[in-house]
Structure formats: C-alpha cells, structure tokens
N, C-alpha and C positions, 0 to 999 in steps of 0.2 A: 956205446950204450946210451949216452946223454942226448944224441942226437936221435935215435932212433924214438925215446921216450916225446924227445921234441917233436916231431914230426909225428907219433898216433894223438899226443893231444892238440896239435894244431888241427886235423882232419876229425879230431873227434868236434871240437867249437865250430866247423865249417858244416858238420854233420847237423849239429844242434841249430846253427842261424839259417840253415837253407830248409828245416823242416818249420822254422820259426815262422819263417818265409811263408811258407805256403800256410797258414792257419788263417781263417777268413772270419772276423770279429765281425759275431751277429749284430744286426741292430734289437731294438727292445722290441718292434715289428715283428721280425721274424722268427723270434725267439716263442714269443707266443704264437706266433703259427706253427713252429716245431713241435711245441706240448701239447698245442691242439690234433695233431695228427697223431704225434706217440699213444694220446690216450684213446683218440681213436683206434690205432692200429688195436693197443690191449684191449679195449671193450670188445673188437671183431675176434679175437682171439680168445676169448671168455675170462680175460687175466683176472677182469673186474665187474662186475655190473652196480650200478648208478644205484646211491641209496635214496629212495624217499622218506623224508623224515615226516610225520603227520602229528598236529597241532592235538593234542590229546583234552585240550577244553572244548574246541570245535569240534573234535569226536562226540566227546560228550555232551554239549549243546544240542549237534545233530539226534545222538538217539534219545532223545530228551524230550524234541518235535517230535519224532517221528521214530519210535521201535524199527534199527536194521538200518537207520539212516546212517548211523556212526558205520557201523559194519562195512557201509558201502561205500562210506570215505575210506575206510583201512584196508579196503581192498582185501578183506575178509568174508567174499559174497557166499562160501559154503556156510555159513552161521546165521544166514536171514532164513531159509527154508526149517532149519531148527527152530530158531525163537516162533516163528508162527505156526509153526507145527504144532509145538507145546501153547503156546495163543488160543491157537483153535480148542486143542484139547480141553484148556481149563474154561471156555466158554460155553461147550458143550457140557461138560460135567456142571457148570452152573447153572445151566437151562432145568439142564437132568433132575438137579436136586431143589431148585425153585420150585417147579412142576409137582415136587412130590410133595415139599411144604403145604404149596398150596391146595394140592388136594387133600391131605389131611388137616388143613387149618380151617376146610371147609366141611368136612366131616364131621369135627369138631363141633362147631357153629349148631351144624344141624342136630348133633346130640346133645350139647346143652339148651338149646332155645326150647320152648314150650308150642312150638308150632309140628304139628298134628302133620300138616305136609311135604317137610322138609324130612328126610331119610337119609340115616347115616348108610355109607356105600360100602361099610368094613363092618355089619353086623355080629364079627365076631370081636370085636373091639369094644372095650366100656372108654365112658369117658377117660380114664389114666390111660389106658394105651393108647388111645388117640394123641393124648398130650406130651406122651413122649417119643413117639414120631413126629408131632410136629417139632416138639424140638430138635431130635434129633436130624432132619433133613435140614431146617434152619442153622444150625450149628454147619453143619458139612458147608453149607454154601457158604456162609460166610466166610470160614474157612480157606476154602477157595476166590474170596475175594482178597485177602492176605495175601496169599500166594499167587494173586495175578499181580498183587503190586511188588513182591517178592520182583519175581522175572522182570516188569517192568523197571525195578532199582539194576537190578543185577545186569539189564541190557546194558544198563548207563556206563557201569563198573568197567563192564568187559572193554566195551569202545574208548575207554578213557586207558585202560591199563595195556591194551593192543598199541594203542596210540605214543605210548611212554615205552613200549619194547619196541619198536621199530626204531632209536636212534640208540638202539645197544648194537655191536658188532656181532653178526654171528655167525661170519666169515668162515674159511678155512686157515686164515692167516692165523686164529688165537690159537697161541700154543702155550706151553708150559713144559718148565724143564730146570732141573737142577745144574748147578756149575759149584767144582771146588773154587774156595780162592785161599790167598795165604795172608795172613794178618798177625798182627803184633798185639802181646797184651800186657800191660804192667803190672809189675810184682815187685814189693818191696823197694819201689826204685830203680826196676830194672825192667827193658822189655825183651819176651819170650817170643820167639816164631809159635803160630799157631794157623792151623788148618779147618778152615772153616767152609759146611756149604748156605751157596745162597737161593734161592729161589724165584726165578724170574715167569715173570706172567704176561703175554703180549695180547 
C-alpha cells in the first residue's frame, strides 16, 4: 500500500514540473499586446464599447459662444434643430408683437397730437384703448425677450449637465441585488448568531 501511495505521488510531482515546464513567462512587451488584442477581440464582439467622457465647462463654454455648439461636442446633435426651432419661433413672435406695438404707438401719437393730418388707423379706439394695446403688445415682447434669455441660460445648462452624465455608467453591467449573510451581535456580554441582508449596488 506504501509503495503504491509512493509511486501516484511521485508521477503526480513529475505531472505538476513537466506542466511547470511548458508555461512560457510573458515579457511586460507581450503582455501588453495580449490586452491589446483581448480588448479588441471584446469591442468586435460588442462585450464593451469605449466611453467618451466630455469636459462639461467646455460644453458650457461652447454653448455660451455659440447656442448647439455644446450640443455638438456631447454629441447630442438631435437637440440643435430643437433649440433653433423654438429660436426662430420666439424671434418671430418678437417681430409679431414689436410690429403691433409699434403700430399702435403710432396711432397713439396721431390721436393725441393736435395735428389735423395725422389720423388714428383704429378709429374705433379713444385714446385709453389705444394705451392699452400699446402696452399690452410691449409688455408681451418684452416678455419674450425674457424667455429668449430663458433658452439661451437653459442651452448652457443642458450642455453642461449632458456633459457631467456621460462619465456616469449606464451600462448593462449595473445591477442590484440582495444577499443573506450571517453576523454576530452582543448582548449582555455575549454574542448571538444573527441573520442579516445586505444590499449590493454595481
């Protein structure tokens, strides 16, 4: 029986240094060309794809110069045809409502001045109604001058805050999941087994 025992672990040591044998010690060279291929291989296999992180001050610096300029560092280009969409929009409603000011501010004019040739164009208007369309079309544009610096704040925002979510993960790797484990608690001087869960967040 001694012998037998002798002889499996003599051919088990001969097993372990002839496999020992053949194991080929990378250089620090090759080693990084290994990793470089592995992460090639997983990129072609879709294991991973490469994060770009972007500088969220240079975002916002960009749309800063230039409304859609951040957007199109973050590589967020469906969001430029928006912001100038609603650009145009509140440019046009400013024209709309200058235009109306102005013609009522000259309507005005022409119903308080004592000039004989001048004719107000809204003769169903006394002076107070006149005065409160003029203000009320000045009021709305102004208005709309607020709210184009609104968007133009808020471009800033977006580009900065787009810019600060790109080095969050949002992978398929993050998981979440509960695990029992078993832990001890003291009492009186004495410790209790106790059954506790934990809660892991990746």
């Amino acid at each position: 029986m001694l012998t037998i025992l002798c002889l499996v672990t003599g051919f088990f040591f001969m097993t372990v240094n002839a496999l020992a044998q053949e194991v080929t010690v990378l250089s620090a060279e090759d080693s990084v060309q290994l990793k470089g291929a592995t992460e090639k291989l997983a990129y072609e296999r879709g294991d991973f794809l490469p994060i770009k992180y972007k500088n969220p001050k240079k975002a916002a610096l960009l749309s800063a110069i230039l409304p859609g300029l951040g957007q199109a560092y973050n590589e967020k280009y469906w969001k430029i045809p928006i912001l100038y969409g609603g650009a145009a929009g509140i440019v046009f409603f400013i024209d709309f409502n200058d235009n109306r000011y102005q013609l009522f501010r000259q309507a005005l004019f022409a119903e308080i001045d004592d000039d004989e040739t001048t004719i107000n164009p809204f003769p169903n208007l006394n002076e107070q109604g006149l005065r409160r369309n003029v203000d009320y079309w000045r009021r709305n544009r102004d208005l709309l001058y607020v709210v184009s610096f609104v968007v133009y704040v808020f471009n800033i925002v977006d580009a900065n805050v787009d810019a600060h979510l790109s080095s969050f993960d949002l992978s398929d790797d993050l998981s979440l999941r509960f695990e029992p484990t078993n832990q001890t608690f003291a009492l009186n001087n004495q410790n209790y087994p106790a059954i506790s869960l934990k809660l892991y967040f990746k």
